[in-house]
N, C-alpha and C positions, 0 to 999 in steps of 0.2 A: 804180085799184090799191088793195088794200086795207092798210091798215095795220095790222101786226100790235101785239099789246098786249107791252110791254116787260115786265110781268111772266111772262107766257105762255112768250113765246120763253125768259126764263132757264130755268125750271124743266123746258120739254123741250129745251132744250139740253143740259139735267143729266141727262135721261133718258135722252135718245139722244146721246151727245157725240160720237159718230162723223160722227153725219146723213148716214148712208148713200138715207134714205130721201130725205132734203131732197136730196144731190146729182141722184139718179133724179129726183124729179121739178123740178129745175132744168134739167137734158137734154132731159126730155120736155118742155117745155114752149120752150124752145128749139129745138128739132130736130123734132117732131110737128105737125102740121095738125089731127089730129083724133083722136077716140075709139074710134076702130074695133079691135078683139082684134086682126088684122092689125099694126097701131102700136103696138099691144104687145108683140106679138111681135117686131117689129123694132126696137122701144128695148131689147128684154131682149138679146136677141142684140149692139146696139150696146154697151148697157153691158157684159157678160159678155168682150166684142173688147178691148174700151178697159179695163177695170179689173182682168181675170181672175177667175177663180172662186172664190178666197178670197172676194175683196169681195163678188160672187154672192152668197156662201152669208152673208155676214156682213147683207149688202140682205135677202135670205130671213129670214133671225132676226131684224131690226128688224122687219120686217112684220108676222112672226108675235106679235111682242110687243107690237107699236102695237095688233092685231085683241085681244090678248088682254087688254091695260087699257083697254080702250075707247078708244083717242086718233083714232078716223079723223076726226072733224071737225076735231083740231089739224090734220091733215097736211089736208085740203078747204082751209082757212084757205091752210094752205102753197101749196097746187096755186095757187090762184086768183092769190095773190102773185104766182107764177111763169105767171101768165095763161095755163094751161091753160083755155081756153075750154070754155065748156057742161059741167064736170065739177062731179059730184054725188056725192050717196055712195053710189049704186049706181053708177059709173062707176068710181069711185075702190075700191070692191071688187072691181069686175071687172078691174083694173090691178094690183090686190095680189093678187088669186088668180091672174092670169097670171104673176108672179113667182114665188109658189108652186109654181106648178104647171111651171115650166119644165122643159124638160128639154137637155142639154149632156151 
């Protein structure tokens, strides 16, 4: 398991204080087997069941804002935490564009 660096986590804790993205991939990594677009689609659909669409569309804005400051290696860092196995950061792009790109 990796251990994250205690300064790290404050300062995107401070970013994202929601950690709508940290919860998703807390789920996912609990509840999925593996990396297939299939598994994301059916975590998106779990979480959208379980949290409703406000949250959705709040998960969709973290995303969009992690891709847009660069942060996807903090959230890889997170995944692996949360022992999503074999993900990378083209997996973990391809899990953030399926949230983007959902549709409900």
């Amino acid at each position: 398991m990796i251990k994250m660096n205690n300064l790290d986590e404050k300062i995107y804790k401070e970013k994202y204080p929601e950690g709508y993205i940290q919860h998703y991939l807390a789920m996912f990594g609990a509840i999925q087997d593996n990396l297939l677009e299939s598994n994301f689609e059916s975590q998106n659909r779990m979480y959208l069941d379980n949290e409703g669409k406000e949250e959705f569309l709040e998960l969709r804005n973290e995303v969009a804002k992690a891709k847009q400051q660069k942060d996807l290696n903090w959230f890889l860092q997170l995944a692996k935490f949360f022992e999503i196995e074999n993900i990378n950061l083209e997996s973990l792009n391809k899990m953030f564009n399926s949230i983007e790109k959902f549709k409900f």
